[in-house]
N, C-alpha and C positions, 0 to 999 in steps of 0.2 A: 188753445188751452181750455177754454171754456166747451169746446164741441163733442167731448167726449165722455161723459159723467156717466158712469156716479163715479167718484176718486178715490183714493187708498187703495193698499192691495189689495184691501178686502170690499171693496165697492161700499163702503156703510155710511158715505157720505155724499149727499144727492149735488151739491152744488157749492162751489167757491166758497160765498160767504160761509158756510158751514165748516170748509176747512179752516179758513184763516180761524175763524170764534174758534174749533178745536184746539188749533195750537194757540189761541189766544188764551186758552182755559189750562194750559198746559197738559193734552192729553186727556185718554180716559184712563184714569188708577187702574191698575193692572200688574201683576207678578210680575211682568218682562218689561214694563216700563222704564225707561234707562234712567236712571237718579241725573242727569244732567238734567232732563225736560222739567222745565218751571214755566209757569205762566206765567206770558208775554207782560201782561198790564195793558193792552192797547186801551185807548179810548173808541168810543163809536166811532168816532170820525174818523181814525185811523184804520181801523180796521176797513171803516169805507173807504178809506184813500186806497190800502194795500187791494181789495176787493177791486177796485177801476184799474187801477196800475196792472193786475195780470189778466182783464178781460185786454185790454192796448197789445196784448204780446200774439196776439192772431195776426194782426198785420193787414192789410190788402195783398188778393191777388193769391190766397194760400191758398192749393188744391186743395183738397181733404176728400181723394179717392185715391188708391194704387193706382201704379201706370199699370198700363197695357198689357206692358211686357219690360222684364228686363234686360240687360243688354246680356250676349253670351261672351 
C-alpha cells in the first residue's frame, strides 16, 4: 500500500498520512464533492493510529514486480 505513491486518481497526494488528514478534513470543497463527505474529527493520535494500521497491510514476503510471464 505504501510502495506506490502519490495516491488519488489524480495523484495530488504524496503520502498516507496526507490522505487519511484529507479525508480527516472532509475532502477538498469542490462542485462534485458528494454532500455525504464530512469531516472525520480524528484526533492526531488516531489519525496516527489509522496512518500505522495501513503501512501493516504490505505484509512480508509481497513481490511488487510482474511475473515473468503469464500463464496461456
Amino acid at each position: 500500500m505504501t510502495r506506490h505513491p502519490p495516491y488519488q486518481h489524480d495523484g495530488s497526494v504524496s503520502t498516507l498520512r496526507e490522505v487519511v488528514e484529507l479525508y480527516n478534513r472532509g475532502g477538498h470543497k469542490n462542485p462534485y464533492l458528494d454532500v455525504k463527505m464530512e469531516p472525520l474529527g480524528l484526533s492526531p493520535a488516531e489519525v496516527d493510529a489509522i496512518v500505522a494500521f495501513l503501512e501493516t497491510l504490505e505484509g512480508q514476503g509481497y513481490e511488487d514486480k510482474a511475473p515473468q510471464a503469464f500463464p496461456q
